[in-house]
N, C-alpha and C positions, 0 to 999 in steps of 0.2 A: 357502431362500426361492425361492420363483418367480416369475418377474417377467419382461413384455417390454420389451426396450429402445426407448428412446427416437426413434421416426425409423429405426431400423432393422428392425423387425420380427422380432428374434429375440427366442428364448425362449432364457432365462438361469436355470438351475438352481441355486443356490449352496448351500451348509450344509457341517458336520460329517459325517465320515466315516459316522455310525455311520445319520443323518438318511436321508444321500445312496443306504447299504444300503438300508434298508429301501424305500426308493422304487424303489429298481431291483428291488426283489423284488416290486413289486405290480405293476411294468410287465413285468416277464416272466411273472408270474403269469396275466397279463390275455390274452396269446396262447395261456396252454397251460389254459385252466380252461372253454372253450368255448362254447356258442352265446349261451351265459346272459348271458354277462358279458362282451361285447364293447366295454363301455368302463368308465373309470375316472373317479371324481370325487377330486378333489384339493383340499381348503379348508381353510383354518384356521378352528378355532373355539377356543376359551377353553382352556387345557390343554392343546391341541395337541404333541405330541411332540415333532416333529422340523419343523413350519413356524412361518416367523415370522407375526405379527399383521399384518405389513405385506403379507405372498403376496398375488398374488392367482392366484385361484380358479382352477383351469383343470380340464378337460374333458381325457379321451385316448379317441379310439374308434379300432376295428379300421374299416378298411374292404378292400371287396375289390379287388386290381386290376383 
């Protein structure tokens, strides 16, 4: 599940071991796969593997410093 907290503004990742791999393989995937694909969309939809129905959506882009 992804989710931001309440009044706090952090971003809160949670799930299963196996969920939590796969996400961290599309966000290292996402720096080394280049120009093309400088960011990542994140949402659940019906099926969904590893997010809950409750995530919400979120966006990852690269930017430069």
């Amino acid at each position: 599940m992804i989710r931001v907290s309440e009044g706090m503004g952090e971003l809160i990742i949670e799930g299963g071991e196996d969920g939590l791999r796969v996400l961290a393989g599309n966000l290292r995937g996402l720096e080394t796969e280049g120009a093309d694909d400088e960011h990542l969309h994140t949402e659940y939809f019906p099926g969904h593997f590893y997010l809950a129905e409750s995530s919400t959506p979120a966006v990852v882009a690269l930017r430069e410093k």
